[in-house]
C-alpha positions as CSV (number, residue, x, y, z in Angstrom):
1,X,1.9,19.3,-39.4
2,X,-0.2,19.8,-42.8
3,X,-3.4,18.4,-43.9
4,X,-3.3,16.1,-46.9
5,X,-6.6,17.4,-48.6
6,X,-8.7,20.0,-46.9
7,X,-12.3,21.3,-48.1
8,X,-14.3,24.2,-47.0
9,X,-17.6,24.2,-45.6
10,X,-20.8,26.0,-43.5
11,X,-21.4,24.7,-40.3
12,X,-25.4,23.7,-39.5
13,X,-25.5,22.2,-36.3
14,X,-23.9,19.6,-34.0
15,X,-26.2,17.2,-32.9
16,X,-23.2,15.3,-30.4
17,X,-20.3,15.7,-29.8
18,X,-18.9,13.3,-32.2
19,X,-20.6,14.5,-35.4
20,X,-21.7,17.6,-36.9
21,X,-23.4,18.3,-40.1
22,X,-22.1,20.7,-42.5
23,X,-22.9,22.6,-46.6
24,X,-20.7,21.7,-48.7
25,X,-21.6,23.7,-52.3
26,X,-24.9,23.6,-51.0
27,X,-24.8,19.8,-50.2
28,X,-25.6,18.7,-46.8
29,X,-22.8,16.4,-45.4
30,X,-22.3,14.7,-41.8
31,X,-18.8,14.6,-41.0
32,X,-16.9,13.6,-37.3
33,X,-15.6,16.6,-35.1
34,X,-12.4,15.7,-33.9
35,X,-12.8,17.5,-30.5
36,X,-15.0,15.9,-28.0
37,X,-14.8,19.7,-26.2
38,X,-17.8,21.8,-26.2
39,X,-16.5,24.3,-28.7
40,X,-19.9,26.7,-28.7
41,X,-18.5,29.5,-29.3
42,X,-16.7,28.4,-32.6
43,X,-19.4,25.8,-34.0
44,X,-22.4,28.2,-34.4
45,X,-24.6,28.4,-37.2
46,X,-23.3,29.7,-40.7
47,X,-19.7,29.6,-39.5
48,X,-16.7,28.6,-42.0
49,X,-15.1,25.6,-41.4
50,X,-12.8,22.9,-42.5
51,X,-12.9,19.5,-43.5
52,X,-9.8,16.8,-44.3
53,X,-10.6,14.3,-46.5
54,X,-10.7,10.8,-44.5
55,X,-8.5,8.6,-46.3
56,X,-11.0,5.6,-45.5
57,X,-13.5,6.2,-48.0
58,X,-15.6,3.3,-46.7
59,X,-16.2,5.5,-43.7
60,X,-19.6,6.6,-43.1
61,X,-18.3,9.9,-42.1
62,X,-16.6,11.2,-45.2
63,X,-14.6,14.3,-43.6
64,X,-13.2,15.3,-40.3
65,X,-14.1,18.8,-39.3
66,X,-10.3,20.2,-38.1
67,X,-10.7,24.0,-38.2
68,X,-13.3,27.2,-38.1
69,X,-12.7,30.9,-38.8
70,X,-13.3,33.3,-36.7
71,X,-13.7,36.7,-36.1
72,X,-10.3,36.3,-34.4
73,X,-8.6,34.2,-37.0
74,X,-9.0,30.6,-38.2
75,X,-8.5,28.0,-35.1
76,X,-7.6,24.7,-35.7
77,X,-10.1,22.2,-32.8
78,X,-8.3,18.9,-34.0
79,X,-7.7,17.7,-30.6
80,X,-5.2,15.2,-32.1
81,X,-3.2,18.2,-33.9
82,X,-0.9,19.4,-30.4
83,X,0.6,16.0,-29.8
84,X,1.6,15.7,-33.7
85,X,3.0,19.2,-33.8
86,X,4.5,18.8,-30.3
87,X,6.6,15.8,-31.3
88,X,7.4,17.5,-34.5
89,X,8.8,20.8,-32.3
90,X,10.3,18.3,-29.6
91,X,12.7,16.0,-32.9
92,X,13.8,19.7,-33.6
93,X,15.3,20.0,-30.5
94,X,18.2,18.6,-28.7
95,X,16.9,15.6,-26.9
96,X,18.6,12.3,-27.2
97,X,15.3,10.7,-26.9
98,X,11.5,11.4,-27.8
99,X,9.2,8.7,-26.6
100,X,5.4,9.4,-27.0
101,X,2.5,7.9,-24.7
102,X,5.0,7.4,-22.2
103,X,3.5,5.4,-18.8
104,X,4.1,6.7,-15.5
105,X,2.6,6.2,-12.3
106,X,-0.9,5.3,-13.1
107,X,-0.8,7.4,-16.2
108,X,0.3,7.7,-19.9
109,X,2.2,10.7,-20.0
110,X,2.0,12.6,-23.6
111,X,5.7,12.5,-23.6
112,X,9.4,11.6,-22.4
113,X,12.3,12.2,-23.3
114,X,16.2,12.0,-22.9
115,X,18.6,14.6,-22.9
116,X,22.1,13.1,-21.5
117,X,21.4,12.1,-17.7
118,X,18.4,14.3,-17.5
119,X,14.7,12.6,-17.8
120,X,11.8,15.0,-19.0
121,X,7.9,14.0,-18.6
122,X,5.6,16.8,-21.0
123,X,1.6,16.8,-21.2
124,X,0.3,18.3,-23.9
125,X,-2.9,20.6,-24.2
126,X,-4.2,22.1,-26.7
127,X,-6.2,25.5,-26.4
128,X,-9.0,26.6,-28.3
129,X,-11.1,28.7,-25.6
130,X,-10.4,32.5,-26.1
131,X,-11.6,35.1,-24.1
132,X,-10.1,39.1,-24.6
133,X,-7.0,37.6,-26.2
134,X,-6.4,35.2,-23.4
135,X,-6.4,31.3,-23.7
136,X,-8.1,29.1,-21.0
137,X,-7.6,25.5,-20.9
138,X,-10.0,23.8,-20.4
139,X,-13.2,24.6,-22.0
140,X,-15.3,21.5,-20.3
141,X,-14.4,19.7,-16.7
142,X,-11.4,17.6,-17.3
143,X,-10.3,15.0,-14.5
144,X,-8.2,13.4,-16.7
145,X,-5.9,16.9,-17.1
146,X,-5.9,17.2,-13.1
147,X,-4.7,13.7,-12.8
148,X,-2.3,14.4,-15.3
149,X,-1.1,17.6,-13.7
150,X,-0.6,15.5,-10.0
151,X,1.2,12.8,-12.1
152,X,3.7,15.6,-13.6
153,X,4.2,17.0,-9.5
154,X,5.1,13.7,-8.4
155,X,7.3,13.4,-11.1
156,X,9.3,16.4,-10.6
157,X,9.5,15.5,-7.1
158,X,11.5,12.6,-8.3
159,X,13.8,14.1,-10.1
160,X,12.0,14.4,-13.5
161,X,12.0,17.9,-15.0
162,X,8.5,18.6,-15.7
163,X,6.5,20.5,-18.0
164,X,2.7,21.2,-19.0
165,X,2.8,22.6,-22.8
166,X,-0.1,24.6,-23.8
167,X,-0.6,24.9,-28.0
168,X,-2.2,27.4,-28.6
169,X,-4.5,26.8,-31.8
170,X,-4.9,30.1,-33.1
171,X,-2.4,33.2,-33.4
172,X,-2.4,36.4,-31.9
173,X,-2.8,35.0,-28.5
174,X,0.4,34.8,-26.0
175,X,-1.1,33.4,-22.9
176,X,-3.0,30.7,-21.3
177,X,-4.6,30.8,-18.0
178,X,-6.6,27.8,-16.4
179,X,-10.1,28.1,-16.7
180,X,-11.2,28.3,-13.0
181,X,-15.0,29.4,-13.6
182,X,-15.4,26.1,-15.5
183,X,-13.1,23.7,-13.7
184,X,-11.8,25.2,-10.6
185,X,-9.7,21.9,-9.8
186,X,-7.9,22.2,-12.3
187,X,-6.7,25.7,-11.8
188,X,-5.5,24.2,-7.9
189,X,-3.4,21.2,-9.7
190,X,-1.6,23.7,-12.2
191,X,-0.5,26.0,-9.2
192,X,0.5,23.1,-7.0
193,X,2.2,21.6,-10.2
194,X,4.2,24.7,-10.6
195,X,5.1,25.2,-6.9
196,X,6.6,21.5,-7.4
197,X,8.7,23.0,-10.2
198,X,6.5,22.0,-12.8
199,X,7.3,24.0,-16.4
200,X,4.6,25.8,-18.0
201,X,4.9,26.5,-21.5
202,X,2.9,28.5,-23.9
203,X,3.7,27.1,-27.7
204,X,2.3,29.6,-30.3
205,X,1.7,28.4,-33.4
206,X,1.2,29.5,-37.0
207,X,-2.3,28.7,-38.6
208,X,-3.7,27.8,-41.4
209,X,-6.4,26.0,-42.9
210,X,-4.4,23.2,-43.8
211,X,-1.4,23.0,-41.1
212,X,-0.8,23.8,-37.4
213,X,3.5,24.2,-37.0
214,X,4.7,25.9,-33.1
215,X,7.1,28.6,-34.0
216,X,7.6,30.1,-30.7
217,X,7.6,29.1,-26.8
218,X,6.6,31.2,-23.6
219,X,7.3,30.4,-20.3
């Protein structure tokens, strides 16, 4: 996926978790953060980060903070960014099917898809939280990703082949391990999911500024 227009900036502060407020040539801007997470250690003060252009221009907030370099590299925190390179990296493949915000159970699964007689559910997270050159996923409680993750077991108890597809949002980094110290139930429904048969997939990706694209997958 690529970025239509993309402008650097200096991170201030973040006063919620919706909005932060930015330099841009020495201009003070608000703009939305498009990751609810906590993202501490990437947001600090000083930091360089960038902005897409909202196309709204009515929009009170004129830019959408999508990425921040690091010591590590630049990591892309657009939450919205793994789904939209996902499907991208799933139409590449050889699936008859590709169906996104699919329902099951009591759940809307990332996505389903086709592939002759064989049904496939994938959820899709995104990792920004590094640690040593390790991933964790996730970076703030999430009981929506355990109810996810005992959606998925069911499913492949019924026949579905089931996956869990990590993107990883910055390169170098080849793993991703839940984050237990943060959410230990989490880290209990990813090892029940993969005793169930559950896939788990690591999707690097190349990064940039202005585009995320998976070039590689780990199991």
């Amino acid at each position: 996926m690529k970025y239509t227009e993309i402008v650097e900036a200096k991170f201030i502060e973040r006063p919620n978790r919706f909005i932060a407020n930015v330099e841009i040539e020495g201009n003070p801007v608000t703009v939305h953060v498009k990751n609810t997470g906590r993202c501490k250690e990437l947001l600090v003060k000083g930091a360089t980060v960038y902005l897409e252009k909202a196309k709204n221009p009515e929009r009170k907030t004129p830019y959408d903070l999508v990425a921040v370099e690091t010591p590590i590299g630049i990591i892309n925190i657009d939450s919205q960014a793994p789904n939209a390179v996902v499907k991208e990296w799933l139409l590449k493949q050889d699936y008859d099917k590709v169906i996104p915000e699919y329902k099951y159970g009591n759940s809307r699964i990332d996505f389903y898809m086709e592939k002759g007689n064989e049904k496939y559910l994938m959820e899709v997270k995104g990792c920004t939280l590094i640690k040593d050159g390790i991933g964790y996923f996730p970076d703030a409680p999430t009981e929506r990703g355990v109810k996810h993750l005992r959606e998925l077991t069911e499913a492949a108890k019924h026949g579905f082949k089931t996956a869990v597809a990590f993107v990883i949002q910055v390169e170098g980094v080849a793993e991703v391990r839940p984050n237990i110290d943060t959410h230990p139930e989490f880290g209990t429904a990813l090892a029940e999911a993969k005793q169930a048969g559950v896939e788990v997939l690591c999707l690097k990706c190349k990064v940039d500024k202005d585009s995320l694209e998976i070039y590689h997958k780990l199991t």
